[in-house]
C-alpha positions, 0 to 999 in steps of 0.5 A: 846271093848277097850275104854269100857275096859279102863273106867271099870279099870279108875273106878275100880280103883278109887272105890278101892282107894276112900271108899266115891264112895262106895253105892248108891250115889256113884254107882250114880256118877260112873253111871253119869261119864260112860255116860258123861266121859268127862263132868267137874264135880261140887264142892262138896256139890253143890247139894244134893243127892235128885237132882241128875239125873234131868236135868240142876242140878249139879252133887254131886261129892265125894272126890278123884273122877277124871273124865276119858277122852277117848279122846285119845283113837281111835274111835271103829271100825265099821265092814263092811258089803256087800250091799244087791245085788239087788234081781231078779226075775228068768226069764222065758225060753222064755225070752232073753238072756241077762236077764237070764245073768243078772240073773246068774251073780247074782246067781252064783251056778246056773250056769252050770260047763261047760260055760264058763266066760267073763272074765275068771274068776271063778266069772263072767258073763256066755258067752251069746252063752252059756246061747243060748245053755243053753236056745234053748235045754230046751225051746221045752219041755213042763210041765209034760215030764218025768225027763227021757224024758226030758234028752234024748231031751237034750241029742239028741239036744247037740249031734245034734249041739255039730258036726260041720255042722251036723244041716245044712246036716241032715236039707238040705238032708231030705228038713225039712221045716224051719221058718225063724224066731226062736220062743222060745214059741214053744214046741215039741209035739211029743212021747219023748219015747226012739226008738220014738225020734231020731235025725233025729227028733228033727233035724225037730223040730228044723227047723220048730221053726227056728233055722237057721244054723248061730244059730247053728254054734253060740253054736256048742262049747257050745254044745260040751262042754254041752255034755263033761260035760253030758257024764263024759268028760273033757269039757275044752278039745280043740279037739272037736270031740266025737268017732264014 
C-alpha cells in the first residue's frame, strides 16, 4: 500500500503541475508510467498518438513529465499463511492406539478434558494410556444402545478400573473365564438395562474379551480421572481415591 501511495501522489502531482498530461493522451501516458514506472522515456514528438500502446514503438512523452522510481522504496510485505494440516480420516474404534493419537493431535477439541499431554502442554499429543482408556470402555457398545445405556456402561467401566486392583479381585473371586488375547471387535450383548447391568457384569464382559490385569493397572489413572471428571470432581487431584 505504501509504494502504490507514493506513485498516485508522484503523478498527482505532476498532472497538477503540467496541463499537457491532462485528456486522453495524457491519461495514456500516466497509464503507461503506472505499469512501467522506471522505463526512460522517449524524446517528445518521437511518435504519434495513433501509436501509442502497440509493442516495440516509443512512447509519446508530454513536457515536464518526470518518470517516478520506486527503487528505493521497500518491497510489499506478503502476509504469511499456516500450511494446510494434512487432513485425516477419523479412525474407527476398533483401530490402534497410535492412529487414533495421530488423529487427536491433529483435532484438538475432540479431545476430552481430563487426558493428559505428553509434554504438558495445553497443545500436545494425548497420553496413549489415555486414549487406551478412552478406546477399551467404548468399544463394547454396539449401534443403536440407547445415550442413556450407553453412559451407565462407561460409567460402571471407569468405576471398575479407576480402583486399584478391584478388576483383578472381582475377576479372581467369581473365577470369570478370561481370553488371553484382548479382541477390540468384541461387542457386549447383554440388557444395558439399569439393576440388569452391574459391576459384576461388565467385570465378566471384560475378561471374556481379554483384558488382562497388566491393561488394567495401565489406565487405573486414566480411569480415575475419566470418573473425576464424569461426576463433577477435579480430575488433576492427586489422592485417587473416590468415598465409599
Amino acid at each position: 500500500m505504501g509504494e502504490a501511495r507514493h506513485r498516485i501522489q508522484h503523478l498527482l502531482a505532476q498532472i497538477a503541475a503540467n496541463p499537457a498530461l491532462t485528456g486522453v493522451q495524457g491519461l495514456r501516458v500516466l497509464n503507461e508510467h503506472w505499469r512501467n514506472p522506471d522505463r526512460r522515456s522517449a524524446p517528445l514528438g518521437t511518435a504519434p498518438a495513433r501509436s501509442y500502446g502497440r509493442r516495440g514503438s516509443p512512447q509519446y512523452t508530454p513536457p515536464g513529465l518526470v518518470p517516478t522510481s520506486t527503487a528505493h522504496l521497500p518491497p510489499p510485505s506478503r502476509t504469511w499463511t499456516e500450511p494446510a494440516k494434512p487432513r485425516i480420516n477419523q479412525p474407527r474404534l476398533a483401530d490402534a492406539v497410535s492412529r487414533w493419537i495421530e488423529w487427536l493431535s491433529l483435532h484438538q477439541s475432540r479431545i476430552p478434558a481430563w487426558m493428559e499431554r505428553v509434554d504438558g502442554t495445553m497443545d500436545g499429543a494425548p497420553r496413549a494410556e489415555n486414549v487406551e482408556l478412552h478406546l477399551m470402555i467404548r468399544r463394547p457398545v454396539g449401534r443403536g444402545v440407547s445415550v442413556d445405556d450407553r453412559g451407565r456402561w462407561i460409567s460402571l467401566s471407569q468405576e471398575l478400573f479407576s480402583v486399584q486392583g478391584l478388576y483383578r479381585h472381582i475377576v479372581q473371586r467369581g473365577n470369570y473365564p478370561r481370553q488371553p488375547v484382548y479382541s477390540p471387535d468384541a461387542r457386549f450383548a447383554g440388557s444395558y438395562r439399569e439393576g440388569e447391568l452391574t459391576l459384576f457384569h461388565v467385570a465378566r464382559w471384560y475378561a471374556s474379551a481379554g483384558v488382562g490385569y497388566d491393561l488394567a493397572d495401565r489406565v487405573q489413572v486414566s480411569a480415575w480421572r475419566a470418573r473425576a471428571l464424569f461426576h463433577g470432581r477435579d480430575y488433576a487431584e492427586t489422592q485417587y481415591v473416590f468415598p465409599g
